[in-house]
ZAMARGU-4260 file (C-alpha; in steps of 0.2 Angstrom, whole numbers, plus 5000, padded with zeros to 4 digits):
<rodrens>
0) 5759/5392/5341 | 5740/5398/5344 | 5727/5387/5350 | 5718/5393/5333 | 5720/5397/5318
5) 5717/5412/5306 | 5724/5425/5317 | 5725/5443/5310 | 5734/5457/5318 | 5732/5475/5317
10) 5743/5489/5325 | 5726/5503/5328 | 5715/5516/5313 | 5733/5518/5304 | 5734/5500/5297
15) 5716/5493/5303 | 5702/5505/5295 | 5686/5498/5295 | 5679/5499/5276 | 5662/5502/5270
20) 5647/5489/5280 | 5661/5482/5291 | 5647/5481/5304 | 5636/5473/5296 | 5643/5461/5288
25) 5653/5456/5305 | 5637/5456/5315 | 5632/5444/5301 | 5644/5433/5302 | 5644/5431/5320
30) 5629/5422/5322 | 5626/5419/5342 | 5646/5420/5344 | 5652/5435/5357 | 5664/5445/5352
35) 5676/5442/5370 | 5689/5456/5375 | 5705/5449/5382 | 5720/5460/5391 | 5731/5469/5405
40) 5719/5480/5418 | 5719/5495/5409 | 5718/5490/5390 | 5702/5498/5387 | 5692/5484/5387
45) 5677/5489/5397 | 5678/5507/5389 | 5683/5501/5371 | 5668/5487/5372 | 5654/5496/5376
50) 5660/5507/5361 | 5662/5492/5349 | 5646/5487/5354 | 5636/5502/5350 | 5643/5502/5332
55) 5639/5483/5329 | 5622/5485/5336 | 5627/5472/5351 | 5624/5472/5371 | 5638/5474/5381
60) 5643/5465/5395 | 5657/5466/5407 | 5662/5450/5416 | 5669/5460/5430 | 5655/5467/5435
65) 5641/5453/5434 | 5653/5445/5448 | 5650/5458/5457 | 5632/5458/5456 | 5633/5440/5459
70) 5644/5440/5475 | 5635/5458/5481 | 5652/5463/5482 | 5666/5474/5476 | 5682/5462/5466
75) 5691/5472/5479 | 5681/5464/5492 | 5680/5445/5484 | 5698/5448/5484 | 5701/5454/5501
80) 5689/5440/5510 | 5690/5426/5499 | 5707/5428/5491 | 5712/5426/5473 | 5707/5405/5470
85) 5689/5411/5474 | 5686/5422/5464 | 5695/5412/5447 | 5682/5402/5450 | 5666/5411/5452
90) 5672/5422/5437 | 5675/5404/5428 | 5659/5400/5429 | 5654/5417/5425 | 5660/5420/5410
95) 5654/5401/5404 | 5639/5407/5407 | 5639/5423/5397 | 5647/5416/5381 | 5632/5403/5378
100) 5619/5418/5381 | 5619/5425/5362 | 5628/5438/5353 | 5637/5451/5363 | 5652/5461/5366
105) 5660/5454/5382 | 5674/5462/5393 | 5684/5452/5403 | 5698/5455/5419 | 5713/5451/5417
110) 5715/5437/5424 | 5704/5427/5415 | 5709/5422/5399 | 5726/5415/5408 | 5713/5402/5414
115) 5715/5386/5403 | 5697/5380/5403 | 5692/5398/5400 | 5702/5400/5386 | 5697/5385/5378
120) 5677/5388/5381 | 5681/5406/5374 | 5690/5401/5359 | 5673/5387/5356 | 5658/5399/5359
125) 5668/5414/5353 | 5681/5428/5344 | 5695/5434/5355 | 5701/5452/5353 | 5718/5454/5364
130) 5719/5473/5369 | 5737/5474/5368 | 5745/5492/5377 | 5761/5497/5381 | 5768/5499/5402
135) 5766/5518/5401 | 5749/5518/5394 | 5742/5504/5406 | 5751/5512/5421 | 5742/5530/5416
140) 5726/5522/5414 | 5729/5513/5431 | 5731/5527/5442 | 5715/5533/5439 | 5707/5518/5446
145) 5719/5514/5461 | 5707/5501/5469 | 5714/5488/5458 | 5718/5473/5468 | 5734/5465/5461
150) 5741/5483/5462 | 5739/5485/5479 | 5758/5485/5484 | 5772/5496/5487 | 5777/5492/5468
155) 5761/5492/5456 | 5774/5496/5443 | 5785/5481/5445 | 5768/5470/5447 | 5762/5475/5428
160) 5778/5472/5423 | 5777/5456/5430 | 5760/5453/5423 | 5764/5458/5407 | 5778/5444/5404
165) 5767/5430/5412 | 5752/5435/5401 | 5754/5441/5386 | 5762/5424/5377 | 5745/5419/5383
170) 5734/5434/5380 | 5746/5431/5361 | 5734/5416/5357 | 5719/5425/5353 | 5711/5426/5336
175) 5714/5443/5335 | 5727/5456/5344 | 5725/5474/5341 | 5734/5487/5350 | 5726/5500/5362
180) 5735/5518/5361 | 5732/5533/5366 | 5723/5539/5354 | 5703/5541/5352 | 5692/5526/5358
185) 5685/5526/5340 | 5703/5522/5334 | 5702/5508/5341 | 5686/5502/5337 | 5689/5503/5319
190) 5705/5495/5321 | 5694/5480/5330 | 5681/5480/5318 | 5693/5481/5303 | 5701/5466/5310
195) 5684/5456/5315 | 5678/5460/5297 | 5695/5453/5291 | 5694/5438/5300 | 5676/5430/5300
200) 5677/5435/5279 | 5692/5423/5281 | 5685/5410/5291 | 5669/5411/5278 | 5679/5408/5264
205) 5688/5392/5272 | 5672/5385/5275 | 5667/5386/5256 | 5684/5379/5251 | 5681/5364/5263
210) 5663/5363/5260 | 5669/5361/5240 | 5685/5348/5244 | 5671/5337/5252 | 5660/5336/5237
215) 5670/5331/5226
</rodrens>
């Protein structure tokens, strides 16, 4: 059952197409709300985000690294010094921080949407996108960035396997899941804003139909 209603789901550009002024009827309707990427290292969202955010007009922020400029430190390092607890709960605060500063696109790490109180400030200020991908396309993506913390271990295979049966009935609560092949990164764009465009015209017309119901 999600914390929300009104979820929509899209598979990529096959099924999720954007059509005609998608993007500016989504940055619209958006108002002040962020736009938050949830998912698995290696989903896209950092890469995917800053691309979304160029075609809805939109800055981009990446959650990961504003802790970093925040600690003066790597994640690696936050990690390594501080350990895991620490760093939930700068990033915690972080991220409350950056979906009350205006309309944005807004990656976030992994671990953060497993948070309960981050999820529900995220599902209050914002949309959720779930970047959902497949083992082999997280593990190529992964091996290209091998500072990665929670991979740091004789099996980083068995540990995103692992991650991704803890996480993604959680990461399944957001509004809206779309899933990151390997196809281009403008695939996957459209398949957001398709599903964004989708959703917020939904959430619109509820709004009228329960503006109506209480007038009568």
């Amino acid at each position: 059952m999600s914390e929300r209603s009104g979820r929509v789901e899209t598979g990529g550009a096959a099924d999720g197409a954007a059509q005609p002024g998608a993007e500016g009827r989504v940055r619209e309707r958006l108002g002040e709300r962020p736009v938050v990427l949830v998912g698995l290292m290696g989903a896209g969202k950092s890469t995917v985000g800053r691309r979304l955010a160029s075609r809805l007009g939109l800055p981009f922020r990446d959650a990961d690294s504003e802790i970093e400029d925040a600690a003066g430190m790597s994640i690696a390092d936050i990690f390594a010094t501080f350990g895991e607890p620490y760093f939930r709960d700068g990033e915690r605060r972080v991220i409350d921080r950056l979906l009350h500063a205006g309309a944005m696109v807004l990656a976030t790490g992994g671990g953060a949407y497993m948070d309960a109180q981050t999820r529900a400030a995220i599902a209050q200020a914002g949309i959720s996108v779930w970047l959902e991908a497949d083992l082999d396309t997280l593990m190529r993506r992964v091996r290209k960035r091998p500072t990665r913390p929670l991979l740091q271990n004789p099996d980083p295979e068995g540990t995103m396997r692992r991650l991704m049966d803890e996480r993604y009935p959680v990461y399944a609560l957001a509004d809206l899941r779309v899933v990151s092949r390997d196809g281009t990164h403008g695939e996957v764009v459209d398949a957001i804003v398709a599903a964004l465009d989708a959703h917020l015209a939904h959430a619109d017309e509820e709004a009228v139909a329960t503006s109506r119901e209480g007038g009568r």
